[in-house]
C-alpha positions in Angstrom: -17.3 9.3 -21.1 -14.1 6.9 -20.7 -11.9 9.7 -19.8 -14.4 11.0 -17.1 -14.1 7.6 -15.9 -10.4 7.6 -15.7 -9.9 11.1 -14.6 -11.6 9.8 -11.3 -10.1 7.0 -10.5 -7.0 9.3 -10.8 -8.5 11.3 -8.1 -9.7 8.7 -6.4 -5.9 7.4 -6.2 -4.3 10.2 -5.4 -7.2 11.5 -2.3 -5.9 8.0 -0.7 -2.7 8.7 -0.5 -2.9 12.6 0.6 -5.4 11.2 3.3 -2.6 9.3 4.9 -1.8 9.7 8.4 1.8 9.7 9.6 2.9 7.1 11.7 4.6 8.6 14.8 8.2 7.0 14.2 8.5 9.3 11.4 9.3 12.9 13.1 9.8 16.2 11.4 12.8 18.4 11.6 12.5 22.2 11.2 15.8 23.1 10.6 18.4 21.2 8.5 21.2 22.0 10.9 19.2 19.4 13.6 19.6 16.7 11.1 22.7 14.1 11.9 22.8 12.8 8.1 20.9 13.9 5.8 19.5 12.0 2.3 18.5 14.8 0.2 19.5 13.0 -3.4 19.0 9.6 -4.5 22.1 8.8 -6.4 24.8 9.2 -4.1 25.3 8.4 -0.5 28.3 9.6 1.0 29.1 6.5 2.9 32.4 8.6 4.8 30.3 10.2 6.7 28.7 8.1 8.5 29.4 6.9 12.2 27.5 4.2 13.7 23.8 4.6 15.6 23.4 7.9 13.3 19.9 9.1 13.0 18.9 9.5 9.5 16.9 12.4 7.9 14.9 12.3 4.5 14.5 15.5 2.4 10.7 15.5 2.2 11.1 17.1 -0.9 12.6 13.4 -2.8 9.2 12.4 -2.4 6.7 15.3 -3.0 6.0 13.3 -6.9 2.3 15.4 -6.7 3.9 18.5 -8.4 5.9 16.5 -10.9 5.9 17.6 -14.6 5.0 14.1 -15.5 2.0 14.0 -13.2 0.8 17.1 -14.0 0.9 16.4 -18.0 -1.4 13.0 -17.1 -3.6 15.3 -14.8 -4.4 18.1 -17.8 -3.9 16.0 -20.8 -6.6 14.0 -22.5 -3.5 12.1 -24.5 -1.2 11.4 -21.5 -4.3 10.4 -19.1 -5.3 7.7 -22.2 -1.7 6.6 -21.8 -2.4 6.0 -18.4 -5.7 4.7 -18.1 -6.7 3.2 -14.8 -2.6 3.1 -13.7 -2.3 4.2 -10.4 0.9 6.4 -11.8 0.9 8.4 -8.2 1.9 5.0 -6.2 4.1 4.3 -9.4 6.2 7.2 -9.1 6.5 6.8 -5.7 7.4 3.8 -5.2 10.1 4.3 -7.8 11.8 6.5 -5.3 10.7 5.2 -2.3 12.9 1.9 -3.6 15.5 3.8 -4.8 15.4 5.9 -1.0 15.5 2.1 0.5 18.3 0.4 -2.0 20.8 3.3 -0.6 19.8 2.7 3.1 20.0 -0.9 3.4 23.7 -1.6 3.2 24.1 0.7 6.5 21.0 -0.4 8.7 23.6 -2.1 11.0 25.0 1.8 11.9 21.7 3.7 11.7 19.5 3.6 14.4 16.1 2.3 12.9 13.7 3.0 15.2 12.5 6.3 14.2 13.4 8.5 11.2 13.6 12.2 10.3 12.4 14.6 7.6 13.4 17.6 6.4 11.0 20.0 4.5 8.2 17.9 5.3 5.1 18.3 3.7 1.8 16.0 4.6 1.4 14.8 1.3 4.3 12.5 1.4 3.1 10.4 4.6 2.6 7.6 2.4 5.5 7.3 1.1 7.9 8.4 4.0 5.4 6.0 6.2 6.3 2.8 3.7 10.1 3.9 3.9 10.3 3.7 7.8 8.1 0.1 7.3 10.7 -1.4 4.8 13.6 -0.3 7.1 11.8 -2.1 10.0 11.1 -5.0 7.9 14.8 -5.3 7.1 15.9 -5.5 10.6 13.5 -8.3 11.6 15.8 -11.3 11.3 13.5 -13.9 11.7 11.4 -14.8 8.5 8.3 -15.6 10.1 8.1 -12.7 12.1 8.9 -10.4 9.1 6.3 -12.4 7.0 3.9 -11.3 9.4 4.4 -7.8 9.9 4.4 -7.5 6.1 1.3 -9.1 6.0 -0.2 -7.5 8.9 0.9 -3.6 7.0 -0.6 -4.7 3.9 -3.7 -5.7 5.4 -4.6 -2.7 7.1 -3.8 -0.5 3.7 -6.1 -2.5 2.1 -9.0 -2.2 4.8 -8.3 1.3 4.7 -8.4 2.0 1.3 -11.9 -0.6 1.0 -13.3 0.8 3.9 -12.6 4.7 4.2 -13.6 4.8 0.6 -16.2 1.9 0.2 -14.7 1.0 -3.1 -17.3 -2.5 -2.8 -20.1 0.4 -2.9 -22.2 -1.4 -0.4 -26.0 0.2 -0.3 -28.1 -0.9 2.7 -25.4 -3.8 3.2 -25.3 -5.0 -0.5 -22.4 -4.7 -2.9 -22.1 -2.8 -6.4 -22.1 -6.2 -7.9 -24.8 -8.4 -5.9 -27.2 -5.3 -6.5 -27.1 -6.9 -9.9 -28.7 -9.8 -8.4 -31.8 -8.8 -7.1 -34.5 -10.7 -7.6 -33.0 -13.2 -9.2 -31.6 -15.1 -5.9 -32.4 -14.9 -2.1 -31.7 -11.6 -0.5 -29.6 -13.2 2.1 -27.7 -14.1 -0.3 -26.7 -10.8 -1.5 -25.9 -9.1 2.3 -22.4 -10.4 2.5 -20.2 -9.2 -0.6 -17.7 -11.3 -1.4 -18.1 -14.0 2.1 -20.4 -15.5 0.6 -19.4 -18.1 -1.3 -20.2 -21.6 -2.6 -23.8 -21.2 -1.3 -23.0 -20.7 2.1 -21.4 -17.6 3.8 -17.8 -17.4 5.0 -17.0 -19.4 8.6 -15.0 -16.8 9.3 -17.4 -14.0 8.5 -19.4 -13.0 11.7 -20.7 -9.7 13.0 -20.8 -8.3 9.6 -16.5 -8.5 9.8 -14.0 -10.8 8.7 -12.2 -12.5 11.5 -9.1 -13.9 10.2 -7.4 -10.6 8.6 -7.1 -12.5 5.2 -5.0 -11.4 2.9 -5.6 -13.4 -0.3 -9.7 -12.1 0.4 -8.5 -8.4 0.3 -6.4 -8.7 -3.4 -9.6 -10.2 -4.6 -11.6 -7.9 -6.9 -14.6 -8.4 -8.9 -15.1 -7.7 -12.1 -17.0 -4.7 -11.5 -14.8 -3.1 -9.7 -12.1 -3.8 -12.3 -14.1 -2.3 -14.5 -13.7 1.1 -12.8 -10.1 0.4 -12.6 -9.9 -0.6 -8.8 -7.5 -3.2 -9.0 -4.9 -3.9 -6.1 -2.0 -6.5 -6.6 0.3 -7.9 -4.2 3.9 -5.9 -6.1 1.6 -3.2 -5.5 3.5 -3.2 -2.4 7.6 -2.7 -1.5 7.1 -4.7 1.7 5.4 -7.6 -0.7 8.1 -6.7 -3.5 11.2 -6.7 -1.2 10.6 -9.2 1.3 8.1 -12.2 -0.7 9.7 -14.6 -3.2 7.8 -15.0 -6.5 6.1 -18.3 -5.0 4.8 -16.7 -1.9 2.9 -14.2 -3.8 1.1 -17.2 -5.3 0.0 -18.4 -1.9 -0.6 -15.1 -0.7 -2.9 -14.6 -3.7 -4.8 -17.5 -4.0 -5.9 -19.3 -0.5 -9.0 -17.1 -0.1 -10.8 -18.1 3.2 -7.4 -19.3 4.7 -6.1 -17.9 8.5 -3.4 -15.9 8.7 -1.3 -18.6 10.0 -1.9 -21.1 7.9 -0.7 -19.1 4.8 2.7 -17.8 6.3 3.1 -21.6 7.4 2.7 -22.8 3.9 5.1 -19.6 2.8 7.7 -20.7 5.5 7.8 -23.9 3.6 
């Protein structure tokens, strides 16, 4: 019974990142020979070879982690999927090279040209992961703090809707969550209509036509213990943008002033 449990959260993790769209800075090559510089391993970057504004292209392959020996072992083993119980291993392994991708590119961003990037061998399941390189490259370039805090913030938020809404992870039922369903008849109905908004006897301020209307972050990392339970649990490292560009103490801000503007939380992470 656990493992059937497991085994589809494992689905459910991997269906949200092959349902990815690709962003349209990211544009596919057919032939290798069209490709100015190419990355096509992750441990060496031949740094002679590059002349300023070059346009760089990714080897979709680096990031295709789906048909990986490791993830196929945790797909078909009872053992290895215990091992990994409720780990979202796909994003894992991604991410792993996804950093690595990033940690040889970000000593040259002044000779690249950032704006768009290349692949080569490109394959729809890696949009996620091609899409979050592009978004740390962009964030690298955006010298001012405040304005990089927020279009972290602002990428982060819509994963997190998407992944909430396209899925309805809450598992809202004629507008009532998995967890207030637990609650009926035992408190006011109204009560139970509005998730997670409402709070301390009264609903959200910021909740109204049935949406949140300050895009907060420190709401969207919050997860109930039923949903933990299932093993949908989201947390801000979770994220290279959040990993690379967030000290240790704006995480802690980021995580805990639920109900709080955008604004005012990347004022009080200015600080």
């Amino acid at each position: 019974m656990q493992n059937e449990l497991y085994l589809e959260n494992l689905k459910l993790n991997k269906q949200m990142l092959l349902d990815t769209k690709k962003i349209n800075e990211v544009i596919i090559l057919k032939k290798e020979k069209e490709a100015s510089f190419l990355i096509s391993n992750l441990d060496h970057l031949d740094k002679d070879k590059i002349s300023n504004n070059i346009t760089l292209t990714i080897d979709g392959n680096l990031f295709n982690i789906f048909t990986t020996d490791k993830i196929i072992s945790i797909e078909n083993d009872e053992k290895e999927l215990q091992k990994n119980r409720f780990k979202n291993i796909y994003l894992i392994e991604g991410n792993k090279l996804v950093e690595k991708c990033f940690n040889l590119i970000r000593p040259i961003l002044n000779q690249i040209d950032t704006t768009k990037l290349y692949v080569i061998n490109y394959n729809p399941n890696i949009n996620y992961f091609i899409n979050d390189l592009f978004h740390l490259i962009t964030a690298a370039c955006i010298k001012d703090v405040k304005m990089r805090y927020s279009y972290v913030y602002d990428l982060v938020s819509y994963e997190l809707d998407r992944r909430f809404n396209d899925y309805n992870l809450c598992d809202f039922q004629d507008n009532i969550c998995v967890s207030k369903r637990n609650l009926i008849g035992k408190i006011d109905k109204d009560k139970l209509c509005y998730g997670c908004c409402y709070t301390k006897d009264r609903i959200c301020p910021y909740f109204k036509n049935q949406k949140c209307t300050i895009k907060s972050l420190s709401c969207k990392f919050f997860i109930c213990r039923y949903l933990k339970k299932k093993g949908i649990n989201y947390k801000p490292f979770d994220f290279l943008l959040i990993k690379h560009f967030f000290r240790k103490f704006n995480v802690f801000i980021l995580s805990d002033f639920l109900y709080t503007p955008k604004e005012e939380v990347l004022n009080d992470i200015k600080k």
